[in-house]
N, C-alpha and C positions, 0 to 999 in steps of 0.2 A: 809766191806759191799760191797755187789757187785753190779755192774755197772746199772744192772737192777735194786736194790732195791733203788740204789739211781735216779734211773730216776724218781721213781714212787713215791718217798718219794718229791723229787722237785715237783714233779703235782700236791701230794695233797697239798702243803705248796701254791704252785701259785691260786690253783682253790680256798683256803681255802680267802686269802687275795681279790681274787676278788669276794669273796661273801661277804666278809667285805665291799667292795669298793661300791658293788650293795646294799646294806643294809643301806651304809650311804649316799646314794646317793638317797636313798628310800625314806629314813629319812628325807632328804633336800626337798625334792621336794613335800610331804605331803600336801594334799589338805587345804587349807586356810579355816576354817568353816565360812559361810556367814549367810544373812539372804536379807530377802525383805526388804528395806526401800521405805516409799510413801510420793511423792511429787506432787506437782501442777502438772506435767509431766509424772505424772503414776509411775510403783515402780521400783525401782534401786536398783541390789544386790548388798550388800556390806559388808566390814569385819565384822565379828558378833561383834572382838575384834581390833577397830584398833588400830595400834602400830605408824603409820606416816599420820598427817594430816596434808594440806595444809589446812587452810583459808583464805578468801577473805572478803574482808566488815566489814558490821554489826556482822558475822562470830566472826570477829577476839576477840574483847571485849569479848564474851560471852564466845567461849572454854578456851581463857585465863585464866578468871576468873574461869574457871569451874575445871580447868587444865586437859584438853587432850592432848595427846600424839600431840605436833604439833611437824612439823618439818619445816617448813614454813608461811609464814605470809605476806599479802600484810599491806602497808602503813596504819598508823589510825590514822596519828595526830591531829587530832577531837577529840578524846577520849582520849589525854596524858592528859589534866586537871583534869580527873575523876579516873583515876589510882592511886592504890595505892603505895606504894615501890616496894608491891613484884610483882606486876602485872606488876610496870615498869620496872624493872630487866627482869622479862622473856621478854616482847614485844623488850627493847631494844637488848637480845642474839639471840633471833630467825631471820633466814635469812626471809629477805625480798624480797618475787617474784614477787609483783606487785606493783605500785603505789596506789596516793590517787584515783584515777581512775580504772573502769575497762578497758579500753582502755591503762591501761599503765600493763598491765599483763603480765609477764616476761616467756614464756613460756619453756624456757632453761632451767631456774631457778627451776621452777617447776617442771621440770623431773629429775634436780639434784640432788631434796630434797628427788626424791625416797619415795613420798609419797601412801599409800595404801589407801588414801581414800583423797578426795577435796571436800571440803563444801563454796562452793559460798555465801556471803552474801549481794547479791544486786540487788534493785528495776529490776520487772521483765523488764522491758522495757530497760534497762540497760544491760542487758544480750546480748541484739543486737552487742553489743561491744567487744565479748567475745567470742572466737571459741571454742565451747562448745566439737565440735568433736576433734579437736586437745588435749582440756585437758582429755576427755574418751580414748586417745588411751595413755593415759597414768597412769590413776586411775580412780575407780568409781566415779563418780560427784552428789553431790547431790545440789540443788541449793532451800535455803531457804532464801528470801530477804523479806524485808519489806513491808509491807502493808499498812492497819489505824496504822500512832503512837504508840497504845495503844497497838498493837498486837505483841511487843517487848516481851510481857511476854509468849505466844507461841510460835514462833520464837526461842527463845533464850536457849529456852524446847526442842524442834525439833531438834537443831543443836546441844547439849548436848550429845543429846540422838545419833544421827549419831554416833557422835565423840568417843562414849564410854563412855562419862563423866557426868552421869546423878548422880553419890553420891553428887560431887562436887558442882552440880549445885544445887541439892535440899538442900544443906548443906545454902548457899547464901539464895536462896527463903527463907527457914525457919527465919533465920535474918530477911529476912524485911519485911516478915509477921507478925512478933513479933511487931517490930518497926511500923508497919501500923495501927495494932493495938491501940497500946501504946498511939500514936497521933490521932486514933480518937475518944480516951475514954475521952482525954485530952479537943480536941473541941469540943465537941459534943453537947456542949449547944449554942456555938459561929457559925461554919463553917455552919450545915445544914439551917440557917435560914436566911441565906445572897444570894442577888442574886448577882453572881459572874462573872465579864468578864475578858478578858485576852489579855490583847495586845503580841503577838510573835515577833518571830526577824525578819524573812523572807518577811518582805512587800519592796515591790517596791518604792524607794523612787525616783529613778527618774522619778517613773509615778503619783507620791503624792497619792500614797496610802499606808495603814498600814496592819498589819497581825492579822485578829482578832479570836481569838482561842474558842471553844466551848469543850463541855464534850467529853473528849479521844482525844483531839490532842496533840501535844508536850507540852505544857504549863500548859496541865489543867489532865493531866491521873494519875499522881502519886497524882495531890491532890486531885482530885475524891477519892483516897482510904484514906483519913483520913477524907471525909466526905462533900468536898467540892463540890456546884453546879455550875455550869456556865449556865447561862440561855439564851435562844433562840434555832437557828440551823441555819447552811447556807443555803441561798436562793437557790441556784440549785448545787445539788452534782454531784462533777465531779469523784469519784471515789478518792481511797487512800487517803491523807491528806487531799482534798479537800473537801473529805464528813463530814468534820470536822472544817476545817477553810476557811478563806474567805479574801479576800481584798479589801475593802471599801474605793472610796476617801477617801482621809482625812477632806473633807468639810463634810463627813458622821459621821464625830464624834460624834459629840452631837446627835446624832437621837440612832446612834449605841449604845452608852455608857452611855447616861443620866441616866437609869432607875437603871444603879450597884451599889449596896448598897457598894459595896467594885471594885476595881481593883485591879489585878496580872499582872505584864509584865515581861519579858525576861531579862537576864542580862546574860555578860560571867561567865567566872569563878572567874573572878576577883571582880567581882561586875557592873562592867563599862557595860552600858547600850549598843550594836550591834547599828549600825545606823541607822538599821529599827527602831528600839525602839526612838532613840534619838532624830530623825526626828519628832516621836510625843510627846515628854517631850516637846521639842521646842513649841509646835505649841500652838498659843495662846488659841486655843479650848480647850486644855487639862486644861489648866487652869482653864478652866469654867465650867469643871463636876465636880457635888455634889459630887463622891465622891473623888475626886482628893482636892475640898478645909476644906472636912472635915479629911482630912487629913489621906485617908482611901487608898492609896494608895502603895503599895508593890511588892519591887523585890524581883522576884525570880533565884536563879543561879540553874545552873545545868538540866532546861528543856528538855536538848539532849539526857537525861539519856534511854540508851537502853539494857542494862541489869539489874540484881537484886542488881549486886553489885555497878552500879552507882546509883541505883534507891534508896540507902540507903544515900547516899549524898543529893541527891535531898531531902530526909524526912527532913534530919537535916537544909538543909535551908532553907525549909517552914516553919519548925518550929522556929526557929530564925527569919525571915518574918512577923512571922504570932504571933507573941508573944501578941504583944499589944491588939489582938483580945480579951486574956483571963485573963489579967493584971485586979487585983480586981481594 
């Protein structure tokens, strides 16, 4: 071969490989398909299909269970009593960027995780805590945090839906629709005809007051769906949980709670009454409501429930709670 053909035979072999090279390099760099997602904060594009989520909060329970593509996860040790094995296996492998806080949000972490998309889940006034530009100059953000209690079941939809993990999620909702069901076909001569109060966990006891919960706060939302009333409302709604519960001296008891044909109150996981709670078992006024001496009084675990799949825990110990209602 001569000197020429072999010059011209190396150019094409070289031009040939750097069109390989430009073609995979094409390949790589291929636009990401998106879409609009909408939030409290107007819409925010983000992966149509993400493959790395960071969550934060309320967040983190709900893609777990839903299972999306995480690849990071702040702190939730609130929700270990409500997890199941397999939910605790993932929560415990996943790297952890933030604390129980958002003020403790690990922002190093967070760009380590090389995530394609960050789903915030917490109270917006919480947000203040959070350099929201810092985590956009690193992934789309989208920030879906609690509201009323009760609004766990859109919320929990919302950030599914972000995350890419809406089968998952509706796979869960389907169970304890079933299950909500099930328990209100069961009470439905019992629960609707009872006027219902609720003592929560969250009252103030160094200022001697107690946590009293109405229809759709922490205490009373999941048994609203088998049927249950709580009667009254709070005296002046402060917005979020407040438009739903309240804190009453404890000298307000008997005014507050005379007229409940039945009482619900708060209890851990364990059963063991939270000290807001215990401070009113204690208190001799408790003693002296009708229905606390007719003996109509019940705990319930698992009020914290803020997705579908704690929210199915929560069913099964109402229903253990709530037995004696329907006992021939």
């Amino acid at each position: 071969m001569s000197a020429g053909r072999k010059l011209g035979s190396a150019l094409l072999l070289a031009l040939t490989v750097a069109a390989a090279g430009c073609a995979s390099t094409t390949e790589k760099q291929a636009p990401v398909a998106t879409r609009a997602f909408k939030t409290a904060d107007g819409e925010v594009t983000i992966p149509a299909k993400p493959q790395r989520v960071v969550a934060t909060g309320y967040a983190v329970p709900a893609l777990i269970e839903a299972g999306a593509p995480l690849a990071g996860i702040s702190s939730w040790k609130r929700g270990l009593p409500m997890m199941d094995a397999k939910a605790r296996a993932a929560y415990d492998k996943l790297p952890k960027v933030a604390g129980e806080t958002a003020a403790e949000t690990n922002y190093e972490a967070i760009a380590k995780a090389k995530p394609d998309l960050i789903v915030i889940g917490v109270p917006a006034p919480v947000l203040a805590d959070i350099d929201l530009k810092r985590l956009r100059s690193i992934a789309p953000v989208v920030t879906i945090g609690p509201t009323l209690p009760s609004a766990w079941r859109e919320l929990s939809q919302r950030q599914a839906d972000a995350a890419g993990a809406l089968a998952g999620f509706d796979t869960v909702k389907a169970a304890y629709d079933a299950k909500a069901a099930e328990l209100k076909k069961k009470y439905e001569k019992a629960l609707p005809s009872l006027k219902l109060a609720h003592v929560g966990a969250y009252g103030q006891v160094d200022k001697g007051s107690f946590h009293r919960e109405f229809n759709g706060s922490w205490g009373t939302n999941i048994a609203n769906d088998i049927g249950a009333d709580y009667y009254g409302q709070v005296k002046v709604k402060g917005g979020g949980s407040k438009d739903v519960s309240e804190y009453p001296s404890i000298e307000e008891l008997p005014a507050a709670l005379t007229e409940a044909d039945a009482i619900t109150y708060s209890v851990a996981a364990d059963g063991k009454p939270l000290p807001a709670v215990q401070y009113v078992l204690d208190s001799p006024l408790w003693k002296q409501l009708p229905a606390v001496k007719a003996g109509k009084a019940y705990p319930i675990r698992y009020t914290e429930a803020a997705t579908y799949g704690q929210a199915l825990l929560a069913l099964d110990a109402l229903d253990t709670s709530l037995a004696p209602l329907v006992k021939p």
